[in-house]
LOFI-456682 format. One record per atom (N, C-alpha, C): residue in three letters; residue number from 1; x, y, z. Coordinates in nm, 2 decimals, padded with zeros to 4 digits. Layout:
+------+-----+--------+--------+--------+
! type ! seq !     xx !     yy !     zz !
+------+-----+--------+--------+--------+
!  ALA ! NUM !      X !      Y !      Z !
...
+------+-----+--------+--------+--------+
This chain:
+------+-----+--------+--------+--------+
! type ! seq !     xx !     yy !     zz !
+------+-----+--------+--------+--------+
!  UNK !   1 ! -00.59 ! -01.35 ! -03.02 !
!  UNK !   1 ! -00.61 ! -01.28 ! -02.89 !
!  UNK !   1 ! -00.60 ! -01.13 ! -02.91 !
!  UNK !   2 ! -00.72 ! -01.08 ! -02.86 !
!  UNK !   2 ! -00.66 ! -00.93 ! -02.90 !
!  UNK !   2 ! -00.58 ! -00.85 ! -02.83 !
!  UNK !   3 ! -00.51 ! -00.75 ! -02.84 !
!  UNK !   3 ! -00.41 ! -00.64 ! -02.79 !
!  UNK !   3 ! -00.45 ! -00.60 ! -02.67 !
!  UNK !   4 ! -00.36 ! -00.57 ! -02.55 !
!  UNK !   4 ! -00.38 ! -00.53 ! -02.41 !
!  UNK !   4 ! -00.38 ! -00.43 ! -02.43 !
!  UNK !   5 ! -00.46 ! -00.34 ! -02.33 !
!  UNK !   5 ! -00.50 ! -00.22 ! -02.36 !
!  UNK !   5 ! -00.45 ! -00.14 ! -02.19 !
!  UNK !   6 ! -00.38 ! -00.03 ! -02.23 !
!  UNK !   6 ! -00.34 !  00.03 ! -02.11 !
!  UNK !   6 ! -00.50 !  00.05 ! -02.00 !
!  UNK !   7 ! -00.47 ! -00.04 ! -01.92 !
!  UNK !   7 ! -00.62 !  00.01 ! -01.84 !
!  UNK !   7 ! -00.67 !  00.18 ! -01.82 !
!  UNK !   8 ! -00.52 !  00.23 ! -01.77 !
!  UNK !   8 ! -00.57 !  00.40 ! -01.70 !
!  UNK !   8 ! -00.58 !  00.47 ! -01.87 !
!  UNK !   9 ! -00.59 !  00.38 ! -01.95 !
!  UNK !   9 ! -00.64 !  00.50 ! -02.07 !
!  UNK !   9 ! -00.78 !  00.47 ! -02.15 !
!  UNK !  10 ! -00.84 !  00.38 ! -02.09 !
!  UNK !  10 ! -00.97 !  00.36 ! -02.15 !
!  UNK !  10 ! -01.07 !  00.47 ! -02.08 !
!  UNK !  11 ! -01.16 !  00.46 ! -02.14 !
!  UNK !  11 ! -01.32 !  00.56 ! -02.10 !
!  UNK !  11 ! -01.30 !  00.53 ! -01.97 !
!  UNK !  12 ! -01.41 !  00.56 ! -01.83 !
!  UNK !  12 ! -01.43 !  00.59 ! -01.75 !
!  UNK !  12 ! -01.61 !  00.53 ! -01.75 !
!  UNK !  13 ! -01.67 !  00.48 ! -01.83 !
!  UNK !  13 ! -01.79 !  00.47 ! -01.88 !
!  UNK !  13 ! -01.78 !  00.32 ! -01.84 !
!  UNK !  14 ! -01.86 !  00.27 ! -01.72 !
!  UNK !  14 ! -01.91 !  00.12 ! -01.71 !
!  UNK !  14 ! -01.91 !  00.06 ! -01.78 !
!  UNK !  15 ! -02.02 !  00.08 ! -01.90 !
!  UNK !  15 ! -02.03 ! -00.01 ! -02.03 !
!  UNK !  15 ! -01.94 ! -00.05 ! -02.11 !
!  UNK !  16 ! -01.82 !  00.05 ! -02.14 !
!  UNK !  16 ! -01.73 !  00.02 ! -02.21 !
!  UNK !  16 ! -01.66 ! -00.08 ! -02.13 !
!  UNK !  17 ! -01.60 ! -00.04 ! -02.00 !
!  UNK !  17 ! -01.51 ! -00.13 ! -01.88 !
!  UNK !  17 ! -01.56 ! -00.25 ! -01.88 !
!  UNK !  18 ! -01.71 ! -00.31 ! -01.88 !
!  UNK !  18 ! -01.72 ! -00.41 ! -01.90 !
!  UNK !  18 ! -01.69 ! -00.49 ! -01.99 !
!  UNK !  19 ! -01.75 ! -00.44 ! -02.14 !
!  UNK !  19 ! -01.70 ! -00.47 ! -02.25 !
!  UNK !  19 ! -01.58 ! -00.54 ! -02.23 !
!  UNK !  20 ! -01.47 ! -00.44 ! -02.20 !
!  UNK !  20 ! -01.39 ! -00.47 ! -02.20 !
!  UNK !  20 ! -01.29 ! -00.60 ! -02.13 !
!  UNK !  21 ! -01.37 ! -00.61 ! -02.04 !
!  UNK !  21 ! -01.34 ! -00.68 ! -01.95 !
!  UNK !  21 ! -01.37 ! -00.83 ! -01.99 !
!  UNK !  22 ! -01.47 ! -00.85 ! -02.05 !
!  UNK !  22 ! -01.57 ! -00.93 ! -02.16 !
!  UNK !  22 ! -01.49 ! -00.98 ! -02.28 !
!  UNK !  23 ! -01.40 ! -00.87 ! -02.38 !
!  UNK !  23 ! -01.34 ! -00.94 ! -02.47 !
!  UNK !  23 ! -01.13 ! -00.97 ! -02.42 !
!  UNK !  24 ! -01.18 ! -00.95 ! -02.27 !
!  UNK !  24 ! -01.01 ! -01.01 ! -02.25 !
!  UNK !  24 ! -00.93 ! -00.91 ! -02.29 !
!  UNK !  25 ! -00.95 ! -00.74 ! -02.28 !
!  UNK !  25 ! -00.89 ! -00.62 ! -02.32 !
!  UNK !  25 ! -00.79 ! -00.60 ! -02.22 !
!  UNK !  26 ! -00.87 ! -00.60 ! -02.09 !
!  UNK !  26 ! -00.85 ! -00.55 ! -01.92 !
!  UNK !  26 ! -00.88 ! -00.70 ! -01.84 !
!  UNK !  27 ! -00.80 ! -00.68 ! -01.73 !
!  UNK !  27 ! -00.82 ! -00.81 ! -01.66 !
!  UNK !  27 ! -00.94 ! -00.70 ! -01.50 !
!  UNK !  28 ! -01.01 ! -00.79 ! -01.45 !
!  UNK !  28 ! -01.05 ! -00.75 ! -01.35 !
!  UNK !  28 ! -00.93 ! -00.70 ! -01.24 !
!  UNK !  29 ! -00.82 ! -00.81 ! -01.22 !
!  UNK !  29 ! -00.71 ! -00.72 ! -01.13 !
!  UNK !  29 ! -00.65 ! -00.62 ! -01.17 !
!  UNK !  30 ! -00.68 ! -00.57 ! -01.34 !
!  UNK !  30 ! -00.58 ! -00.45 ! -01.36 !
!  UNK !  30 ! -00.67 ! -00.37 ! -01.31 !
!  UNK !  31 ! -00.81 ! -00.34 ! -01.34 !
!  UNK !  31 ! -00.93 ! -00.26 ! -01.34 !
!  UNK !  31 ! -00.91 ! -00.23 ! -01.21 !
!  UNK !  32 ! -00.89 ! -00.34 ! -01.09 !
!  UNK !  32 ! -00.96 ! -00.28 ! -00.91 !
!  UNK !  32 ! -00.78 ! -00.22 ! -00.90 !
!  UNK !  33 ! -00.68 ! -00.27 ! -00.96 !
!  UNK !  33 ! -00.55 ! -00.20 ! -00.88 !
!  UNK !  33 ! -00.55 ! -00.07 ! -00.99 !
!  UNK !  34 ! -00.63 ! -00.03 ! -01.09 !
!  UNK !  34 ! -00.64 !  00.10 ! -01.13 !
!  UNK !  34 ! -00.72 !  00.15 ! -00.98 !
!  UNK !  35 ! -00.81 !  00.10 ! -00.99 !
!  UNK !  35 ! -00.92 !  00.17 ! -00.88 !
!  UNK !  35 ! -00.90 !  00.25 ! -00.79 !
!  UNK !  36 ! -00.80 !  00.14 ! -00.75 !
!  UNK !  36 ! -00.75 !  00.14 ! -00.59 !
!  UNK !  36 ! -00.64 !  00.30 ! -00.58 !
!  UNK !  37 ! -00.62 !  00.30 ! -00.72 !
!  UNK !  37 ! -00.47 !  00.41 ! -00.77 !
!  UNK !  37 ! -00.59 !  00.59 ! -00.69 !
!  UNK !  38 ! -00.72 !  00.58 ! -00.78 !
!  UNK !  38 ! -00.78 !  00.71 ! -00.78 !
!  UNK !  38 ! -00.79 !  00.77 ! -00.62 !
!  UNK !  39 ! -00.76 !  00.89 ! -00.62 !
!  UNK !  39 ! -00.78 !  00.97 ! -00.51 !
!  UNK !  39 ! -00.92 !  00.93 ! -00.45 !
!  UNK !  40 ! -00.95 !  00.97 ! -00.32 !
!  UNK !  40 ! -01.06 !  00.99 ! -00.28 !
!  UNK !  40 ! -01.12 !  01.18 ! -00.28 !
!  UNK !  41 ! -01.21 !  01.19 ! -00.35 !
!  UNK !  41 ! -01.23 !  01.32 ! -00.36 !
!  UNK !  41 ! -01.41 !  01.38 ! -00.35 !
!  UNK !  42 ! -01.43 !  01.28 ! -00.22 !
!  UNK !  42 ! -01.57 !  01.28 ! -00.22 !
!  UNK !  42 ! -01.58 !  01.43 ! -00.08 !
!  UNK !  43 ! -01.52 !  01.47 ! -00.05 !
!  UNK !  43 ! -01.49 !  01.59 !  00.06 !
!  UNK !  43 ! -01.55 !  01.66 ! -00.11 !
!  UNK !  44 ! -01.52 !  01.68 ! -00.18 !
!  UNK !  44 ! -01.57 !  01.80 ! -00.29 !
!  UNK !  44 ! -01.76 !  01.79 ! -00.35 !
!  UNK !  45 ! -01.79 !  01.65 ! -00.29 !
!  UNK !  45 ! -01.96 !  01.68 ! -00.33 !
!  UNK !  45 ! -02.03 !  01.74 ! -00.30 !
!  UNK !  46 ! -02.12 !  01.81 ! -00.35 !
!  UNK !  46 ! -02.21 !  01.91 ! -00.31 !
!  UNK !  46 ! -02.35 !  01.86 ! -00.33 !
!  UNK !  47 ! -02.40 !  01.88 ! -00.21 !
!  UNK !  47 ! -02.56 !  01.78 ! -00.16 !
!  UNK !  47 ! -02.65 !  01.88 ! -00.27 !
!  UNK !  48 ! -02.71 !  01.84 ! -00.38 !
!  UNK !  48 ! -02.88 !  01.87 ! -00.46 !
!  UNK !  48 ! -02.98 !  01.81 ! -00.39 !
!  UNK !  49 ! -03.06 !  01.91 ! -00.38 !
!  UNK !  49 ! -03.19 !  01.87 ! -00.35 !
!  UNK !  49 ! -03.28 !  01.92 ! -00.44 !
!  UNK !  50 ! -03.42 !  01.86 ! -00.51 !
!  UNK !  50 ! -03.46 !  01.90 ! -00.62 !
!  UNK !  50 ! -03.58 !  01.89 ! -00.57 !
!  UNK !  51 ! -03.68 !  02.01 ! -00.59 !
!  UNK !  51 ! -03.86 !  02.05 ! -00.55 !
!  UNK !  51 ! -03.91 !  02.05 ! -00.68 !
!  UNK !  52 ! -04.02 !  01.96 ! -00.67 !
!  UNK !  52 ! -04.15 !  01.96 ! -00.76 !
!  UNK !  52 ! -04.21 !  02.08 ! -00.75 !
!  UNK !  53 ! -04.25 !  02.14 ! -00.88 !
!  UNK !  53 ! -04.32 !  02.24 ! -00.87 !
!  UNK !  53 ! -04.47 !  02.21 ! -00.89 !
!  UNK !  54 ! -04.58 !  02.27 ! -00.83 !
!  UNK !  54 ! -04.70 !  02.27 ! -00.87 !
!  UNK !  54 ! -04.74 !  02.30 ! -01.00 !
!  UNK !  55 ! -04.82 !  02.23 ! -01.08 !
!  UNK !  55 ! -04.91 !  02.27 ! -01.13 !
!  UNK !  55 ! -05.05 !  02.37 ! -01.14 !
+------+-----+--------+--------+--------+
């Protein structure tokens, strides 16, 4: 069985979290009550809008 891995210190990267999740590293309930831990800090987004330029 391999070694538990502190959830709040893995990547931040989907793919890995999966993985991880996959070889029994992280349990799904550690991963959502990490989740649940992160601030909300969507008051800081800033709206892009992007224009095609002509050829």
């Amino acid at each position: 069985m391999p070694n538990k891995v502190n959830v709040e210190s893995i990547s931040h990267d989907k793919r890995i979290i999966a993985r991880k999740i996959l070889q029994g590293e992280i349990s799904e309930k550690d991963l959502q009550a990490t989740l649940k831990k992160l601030p909300d800090v969507s008051e800081n987004a800033e709206e892009v809008t992007l224009e095609e330029k002509e050829k």
